[in-house]
C-alpha positions as CSV (number, residue, x, y, z in Angstrom):
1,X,0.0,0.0,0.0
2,X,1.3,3.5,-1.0
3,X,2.7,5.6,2.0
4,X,-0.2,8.4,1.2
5,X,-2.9,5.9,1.4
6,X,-1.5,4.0,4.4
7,X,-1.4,7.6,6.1
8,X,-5.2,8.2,5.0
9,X,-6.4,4.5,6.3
10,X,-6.3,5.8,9.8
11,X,-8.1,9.0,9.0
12,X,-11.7,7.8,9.5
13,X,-14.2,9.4,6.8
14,X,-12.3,12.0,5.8
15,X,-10.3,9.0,4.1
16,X,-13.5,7.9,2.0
17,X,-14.3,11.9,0.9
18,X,-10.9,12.1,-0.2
19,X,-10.8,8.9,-2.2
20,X,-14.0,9.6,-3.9
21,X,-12.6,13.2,-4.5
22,X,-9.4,11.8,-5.7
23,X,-11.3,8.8,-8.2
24,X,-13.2,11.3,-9.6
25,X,-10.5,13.8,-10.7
26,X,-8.0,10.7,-12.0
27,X,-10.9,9.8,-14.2
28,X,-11.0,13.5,-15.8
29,X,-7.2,13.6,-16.6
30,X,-7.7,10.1,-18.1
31,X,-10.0,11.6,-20.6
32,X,-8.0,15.3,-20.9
33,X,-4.9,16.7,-19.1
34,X,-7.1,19.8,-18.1
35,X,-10.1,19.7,-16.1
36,X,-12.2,22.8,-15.0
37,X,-15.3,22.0,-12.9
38,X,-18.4,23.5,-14.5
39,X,-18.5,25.3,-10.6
40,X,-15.9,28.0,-11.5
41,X,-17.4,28.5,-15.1
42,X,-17.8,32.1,-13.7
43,X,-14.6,32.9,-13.5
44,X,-13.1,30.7,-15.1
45,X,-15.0,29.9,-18.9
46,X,-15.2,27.9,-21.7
47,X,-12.6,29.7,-23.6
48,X,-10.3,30.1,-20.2
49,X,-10.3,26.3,-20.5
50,X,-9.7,26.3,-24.3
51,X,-6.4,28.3,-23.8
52,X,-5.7,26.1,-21.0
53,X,-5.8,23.2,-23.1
54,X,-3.9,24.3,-25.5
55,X,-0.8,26.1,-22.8
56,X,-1.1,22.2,-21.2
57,X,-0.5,20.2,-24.7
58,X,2.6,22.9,-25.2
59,X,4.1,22.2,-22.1
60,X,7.9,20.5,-21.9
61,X,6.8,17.9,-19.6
62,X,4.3,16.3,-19.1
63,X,1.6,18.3,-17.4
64,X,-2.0,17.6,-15.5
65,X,-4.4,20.4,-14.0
66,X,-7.3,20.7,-12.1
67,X,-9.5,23.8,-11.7
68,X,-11.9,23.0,-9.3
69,X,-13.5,24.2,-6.3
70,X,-11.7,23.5,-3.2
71,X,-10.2,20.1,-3.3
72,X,-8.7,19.8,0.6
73,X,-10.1,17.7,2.5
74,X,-9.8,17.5,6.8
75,X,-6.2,15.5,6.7
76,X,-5.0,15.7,3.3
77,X,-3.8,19.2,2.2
78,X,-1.2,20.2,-0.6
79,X,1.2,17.3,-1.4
80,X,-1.1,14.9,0.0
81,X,-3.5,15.6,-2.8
82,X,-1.2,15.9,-5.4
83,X,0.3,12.2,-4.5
84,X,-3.1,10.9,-4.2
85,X,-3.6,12.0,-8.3
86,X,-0.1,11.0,-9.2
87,X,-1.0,7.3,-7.7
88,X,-4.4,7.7,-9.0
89,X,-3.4,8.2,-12.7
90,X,0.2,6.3,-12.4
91,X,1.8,8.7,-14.7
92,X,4.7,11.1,-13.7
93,X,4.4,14.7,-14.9
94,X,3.7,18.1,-13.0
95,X,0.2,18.0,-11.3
96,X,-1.0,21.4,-10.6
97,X,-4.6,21.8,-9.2
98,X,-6.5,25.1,-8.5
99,X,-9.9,26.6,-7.4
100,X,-11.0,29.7,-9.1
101,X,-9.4,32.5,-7.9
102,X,-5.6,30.9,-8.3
103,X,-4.9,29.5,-4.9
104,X,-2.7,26.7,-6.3
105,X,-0.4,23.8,-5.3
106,X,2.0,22.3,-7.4
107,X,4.1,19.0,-7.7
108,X,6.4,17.0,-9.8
109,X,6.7,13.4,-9.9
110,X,9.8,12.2,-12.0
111,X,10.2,15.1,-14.0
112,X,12.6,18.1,-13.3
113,X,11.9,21.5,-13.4
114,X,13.7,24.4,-14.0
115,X,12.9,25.5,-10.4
116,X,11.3,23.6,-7.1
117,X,7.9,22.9,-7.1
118,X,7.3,24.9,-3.5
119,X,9.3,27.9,-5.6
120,X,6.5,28.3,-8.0
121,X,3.9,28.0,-5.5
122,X,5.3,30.9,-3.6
123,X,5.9,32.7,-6.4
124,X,2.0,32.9,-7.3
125,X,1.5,33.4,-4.1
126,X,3.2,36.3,-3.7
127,X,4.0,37.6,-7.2
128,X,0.4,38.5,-8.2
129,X,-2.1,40.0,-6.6
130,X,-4.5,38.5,-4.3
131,X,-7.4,40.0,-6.0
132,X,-5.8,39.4,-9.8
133,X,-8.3,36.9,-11.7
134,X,-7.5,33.4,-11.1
135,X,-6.6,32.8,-14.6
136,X,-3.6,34.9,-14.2
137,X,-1.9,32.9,-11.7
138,X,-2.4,29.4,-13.3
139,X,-1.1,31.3,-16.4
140,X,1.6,32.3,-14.5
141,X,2.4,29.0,-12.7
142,X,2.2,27.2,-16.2
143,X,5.0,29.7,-17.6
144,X,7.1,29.6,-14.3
145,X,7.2,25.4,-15.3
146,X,8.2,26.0,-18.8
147,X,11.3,27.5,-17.4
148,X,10.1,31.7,-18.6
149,X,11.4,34.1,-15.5
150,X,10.0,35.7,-12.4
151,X,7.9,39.4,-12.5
152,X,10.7,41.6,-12.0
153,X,11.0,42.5,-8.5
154,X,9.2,46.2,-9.1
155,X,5.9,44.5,-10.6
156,X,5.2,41.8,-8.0
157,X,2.3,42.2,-5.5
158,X,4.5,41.1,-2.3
159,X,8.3,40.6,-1.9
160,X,8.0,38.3,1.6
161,X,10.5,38.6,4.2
162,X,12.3,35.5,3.1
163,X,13.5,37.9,-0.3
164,X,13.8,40.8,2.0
165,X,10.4,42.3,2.2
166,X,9.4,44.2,5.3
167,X,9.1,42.2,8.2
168,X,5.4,41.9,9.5
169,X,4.2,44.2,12.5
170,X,1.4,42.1,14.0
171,X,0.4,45.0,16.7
172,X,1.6,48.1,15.2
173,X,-1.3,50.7,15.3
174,X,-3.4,49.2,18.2
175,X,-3.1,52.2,20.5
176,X,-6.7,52.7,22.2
177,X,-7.1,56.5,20.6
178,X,-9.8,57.3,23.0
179,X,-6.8,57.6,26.3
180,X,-5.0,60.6,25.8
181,X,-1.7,59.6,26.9
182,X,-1.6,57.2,24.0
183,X,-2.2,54.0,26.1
184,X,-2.6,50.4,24.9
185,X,-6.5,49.6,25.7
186,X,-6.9,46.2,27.6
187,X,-7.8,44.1,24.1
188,X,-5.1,46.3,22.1
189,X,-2.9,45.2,24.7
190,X,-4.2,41.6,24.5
191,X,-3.2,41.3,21.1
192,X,0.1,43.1,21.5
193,X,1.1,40.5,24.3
194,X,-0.1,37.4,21.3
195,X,1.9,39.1,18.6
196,X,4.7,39.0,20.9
197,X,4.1,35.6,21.0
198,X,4.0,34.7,17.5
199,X,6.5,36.7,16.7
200,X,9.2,34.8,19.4
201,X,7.8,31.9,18.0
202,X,8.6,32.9,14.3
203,X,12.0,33.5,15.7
204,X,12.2,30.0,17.5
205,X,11.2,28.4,14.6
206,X,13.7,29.8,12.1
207,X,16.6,29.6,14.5
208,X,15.6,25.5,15.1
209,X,15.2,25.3,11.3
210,X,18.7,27.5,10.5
211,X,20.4,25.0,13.5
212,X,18.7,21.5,11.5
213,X,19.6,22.6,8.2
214,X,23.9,23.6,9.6
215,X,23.7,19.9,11.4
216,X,22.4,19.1,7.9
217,X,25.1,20.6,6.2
218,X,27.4,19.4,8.1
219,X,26.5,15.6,8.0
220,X,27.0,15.4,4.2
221,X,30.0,17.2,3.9
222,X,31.5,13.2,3.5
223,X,28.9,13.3,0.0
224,X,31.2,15.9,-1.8
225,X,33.2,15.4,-4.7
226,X,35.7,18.3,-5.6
227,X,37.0,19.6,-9.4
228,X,40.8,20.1,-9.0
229,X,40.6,22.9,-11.4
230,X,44.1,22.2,-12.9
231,X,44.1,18.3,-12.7
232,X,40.3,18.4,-14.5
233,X,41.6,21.0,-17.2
234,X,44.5,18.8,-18.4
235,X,42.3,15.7,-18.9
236,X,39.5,17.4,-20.6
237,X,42.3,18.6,-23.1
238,X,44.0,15.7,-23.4
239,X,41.0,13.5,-23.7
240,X,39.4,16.1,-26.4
241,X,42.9,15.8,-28.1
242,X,43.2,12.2,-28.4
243,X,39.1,11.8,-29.3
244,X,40.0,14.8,-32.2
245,X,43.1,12.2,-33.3
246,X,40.7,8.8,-33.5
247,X,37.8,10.9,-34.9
248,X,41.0,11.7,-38.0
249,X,41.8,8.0,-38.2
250,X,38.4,7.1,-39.2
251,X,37.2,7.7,-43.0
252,X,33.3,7.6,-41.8
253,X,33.2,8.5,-38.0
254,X,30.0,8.0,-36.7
255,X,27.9,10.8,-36.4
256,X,27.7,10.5,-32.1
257,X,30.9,10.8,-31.9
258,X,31.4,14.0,-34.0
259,X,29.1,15.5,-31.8
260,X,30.3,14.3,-28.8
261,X,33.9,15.7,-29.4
262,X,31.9,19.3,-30.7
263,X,30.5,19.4,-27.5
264,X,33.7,19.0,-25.6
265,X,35.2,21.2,-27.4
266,X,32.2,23.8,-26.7
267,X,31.9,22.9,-22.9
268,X,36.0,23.5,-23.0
269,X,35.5,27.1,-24.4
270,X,33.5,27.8,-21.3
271,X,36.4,27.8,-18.5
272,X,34.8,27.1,-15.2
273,X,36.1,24.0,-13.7
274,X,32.6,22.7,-13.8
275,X,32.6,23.0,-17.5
276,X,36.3,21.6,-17.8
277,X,34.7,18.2,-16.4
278,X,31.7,18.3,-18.7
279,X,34.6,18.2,-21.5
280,X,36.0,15.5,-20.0
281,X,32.8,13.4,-19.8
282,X,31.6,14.2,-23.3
283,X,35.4,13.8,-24.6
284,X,35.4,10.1,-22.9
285,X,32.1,9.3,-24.1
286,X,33.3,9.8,-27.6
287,X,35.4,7.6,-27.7
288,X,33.6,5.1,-26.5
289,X,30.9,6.0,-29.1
290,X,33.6,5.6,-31.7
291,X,34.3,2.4,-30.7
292,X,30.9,1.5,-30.3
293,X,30.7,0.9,-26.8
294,X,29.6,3.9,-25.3
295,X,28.6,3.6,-21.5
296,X,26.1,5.4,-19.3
297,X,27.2,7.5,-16.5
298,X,26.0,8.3,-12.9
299,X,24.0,11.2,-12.2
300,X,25.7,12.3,-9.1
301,X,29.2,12.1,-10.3
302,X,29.9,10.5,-14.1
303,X,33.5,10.0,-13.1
304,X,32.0,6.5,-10.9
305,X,32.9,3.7,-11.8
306,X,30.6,0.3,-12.6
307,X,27.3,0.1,-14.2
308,X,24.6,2.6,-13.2
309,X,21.1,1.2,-12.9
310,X,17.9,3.6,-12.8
311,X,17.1,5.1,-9.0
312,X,14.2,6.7,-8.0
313,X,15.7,10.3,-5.9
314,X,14.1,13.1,-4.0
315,X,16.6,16.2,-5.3
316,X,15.3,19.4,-3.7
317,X,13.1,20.0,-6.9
318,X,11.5,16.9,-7.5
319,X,10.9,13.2,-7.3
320,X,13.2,12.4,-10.5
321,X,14.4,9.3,-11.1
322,X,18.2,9.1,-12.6
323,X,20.6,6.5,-13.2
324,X,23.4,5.8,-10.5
325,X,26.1,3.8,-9.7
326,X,25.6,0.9,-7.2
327,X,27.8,2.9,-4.4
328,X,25.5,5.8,-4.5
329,X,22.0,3.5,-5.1
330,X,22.7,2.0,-2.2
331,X,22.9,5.4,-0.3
332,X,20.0,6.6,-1.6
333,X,18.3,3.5,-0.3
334,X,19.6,3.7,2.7
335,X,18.9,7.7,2.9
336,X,22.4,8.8,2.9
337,X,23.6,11.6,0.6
338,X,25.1,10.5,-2.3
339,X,28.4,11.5,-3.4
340,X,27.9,14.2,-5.7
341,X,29.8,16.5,-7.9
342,X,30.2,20.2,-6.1
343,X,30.1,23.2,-8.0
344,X,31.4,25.8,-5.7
345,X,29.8,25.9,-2.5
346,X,26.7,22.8,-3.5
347,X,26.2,19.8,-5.2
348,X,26.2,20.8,-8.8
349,X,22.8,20.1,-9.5
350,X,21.3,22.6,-6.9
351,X,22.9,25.5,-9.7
352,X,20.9,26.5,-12.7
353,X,23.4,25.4,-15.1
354,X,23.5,23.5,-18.3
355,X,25.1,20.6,-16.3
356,X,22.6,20.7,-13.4
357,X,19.6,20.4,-16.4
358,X,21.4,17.5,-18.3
359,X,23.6,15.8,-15.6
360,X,26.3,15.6,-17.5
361,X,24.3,13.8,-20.3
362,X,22.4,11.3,-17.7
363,X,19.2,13.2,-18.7
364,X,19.6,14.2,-22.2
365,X,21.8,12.6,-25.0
366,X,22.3,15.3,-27.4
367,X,24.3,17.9,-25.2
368,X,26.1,19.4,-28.6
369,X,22.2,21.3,-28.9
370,X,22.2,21.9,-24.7
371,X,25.6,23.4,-24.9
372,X,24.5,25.5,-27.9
373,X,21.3,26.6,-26.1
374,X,22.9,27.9,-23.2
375,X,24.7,30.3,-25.1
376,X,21.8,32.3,-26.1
């Protein structure tokens, strides 16, 4: 039994209401990708759902949404009911559901985005404005998946505290105005004393989460792989070299091969360490594509050794499944860190980099057209 629905079988009725819920919806996406509930036809018409349609078919991954009234039900909120669909319809994709007026969640099962799921969700949160029509922040959430950019900073509704908005003053202005001496009435002082409260237990909160996340940090500092920048450099070029010799030797080279070794030589142009070991990989790969034995690589860190089998992962975007080495399957499986690549001060694939999007080539086999799309 699924972990969602083990969770919900000790919920009582609510478990039932969602179920029914949950059946109901997975049978719409069977029959279209896009389902709008004839409840939110006002806001939300036939021709909203038209363009909807047509946004959803366009997408780059696989995408299902649901505009509905709302779907939470007591004991399954947000992922919950996102999970619940994913099982439901047992395809991976995006699944973003909505009620009218563009209070969203968003999650992606086995498909990586350009950003986190929770990213997006806080971005139409915060980005548009409250009393924008709902439309507009599906719209908005759809474009945000596809990879298109934030509202500049000057045209979003709300920049939270988190990006440095203005911290929130839960009692300012509660002075009782009738007292001349500017006094705190009993009930003004009531709520000053709660937003004390809340506001010391914002701060608790944050400092227990800032202390988890440095324990964190420190417990998989044994998961990180460094670049020696000079060491990586030399190979790259010597590996480009000798795949540029072989490709010369041959009188019909295989066409992989050629654009493996373009791509090296591309990813070589770039100069950042990280790039230096992308030439390396595509360089290697090359000439194993020449020979006709090219390999795949591990996600984490294409420089492992052995066979790499397909592994189910939770990065910090999405549940994505990539292949990986049998050292760093096994520490996935037993929820250890695996031993990544670092670019900088992170595991390489936290950046937004051409690397992060492809791993190396794990993801996506023609990296001659990656490399040349992250030049424009």
């Amino acid at each position: 039994m699924p972990a969602i629905a083990l969770a919900l079988a000790f919920s009582g009725a609510s478990t039932v209401h969602a179920q029914d819920r949950t059946d109901f919806f997975v049978e719409q996406l069977k029959a279209s990708p896009v389902y709008v509930s004839d409840s939110v036809t006002r806001r939300v018409d036939d021709a909203d759902r038209k363009a909807l349609e047509r946004e959803v078919k366009a997408m780059p991954v696989p995408t299902y949404l649901i505009v509905a009234p709302d779907m939470s039900v007591e004991g399954v909120y947000g992922d919950d009911r996102l999970a619940l669909l994913r099982d439901g319809l047992g395809k991976d994709g995006v699944y973003i559901v909505s009620d009218d007026r563009g209070r969203l969640d968003v999650g992606a099962y086995g498909v990586q985005l350009p950003v986190r799921s929770h990213d997006i969700f806080m971005a139409t949160s915060y980005d548009i404005d409250r009393d924008a029509p709902g439309m507009d922040k599906i719209r908005y959430a759809l474009a945000l998946v596809r990879g298109e950019p934030r509202l500049p900073r000057a045209q979003r509704a709300v920049i939270p505290p988190s990006e440095g908005g203005p911290q929130p003053t839960p009692y300012a202005g509660l002075t009782d105005r009738g007292d001349d001496d500017g006094r705190l009435s009993s009930a003004a002082l009531g709520f000053s004393i709660l937003g004390s409260f809340f506001v010391g237990l914002t701060l608790a909160v944050v400092g227990l989460e800032r202390r988890y996340r440095r324990r964190r940090a420190r417990g998989r500092r044994h998961a990180r792989s460094t670049i020696p920048a000079e060491g990586v450099r030399a190979q790259a070029v010597d590996a480009h070299a000798r795949l540029v010799r072989d490709l010369g030797r041959r009188k019909a080279p295989s066409e992989r091969a050629v654009d493996l070794e373009v791509a090296a030589a591309m990813a070589l142009e770039r100069g950042k360490p990280i790039d230096d070991l992308g030439a390396l990989v595509l360089a290697r790969r090359g000439r194993e594509a020449l020979k006709g034995d090219e390999r795949a690589r591990c996600f984490f860190d294409p420089r492992h050794k052995g066979p790499v089998t397909p592994t189910r992962w939770q990065s910090d975007r999405a549940l994505v499944e990539v292949p990986a080495c049998d050292a760093c399957a096994h520490a996935i499986r037993t929820n250890r860190a695996p031993e990544s690549v670092w670019d900088g001060d992170r595991p390489y694939w936290q950046r937004d980099t051409v690397w992060a999007r492809t791993g190396f080539g794990a993801l996506r086999r023609d990296m001659r057209a990656a490399l040349a799309e992250d030049r424009r």
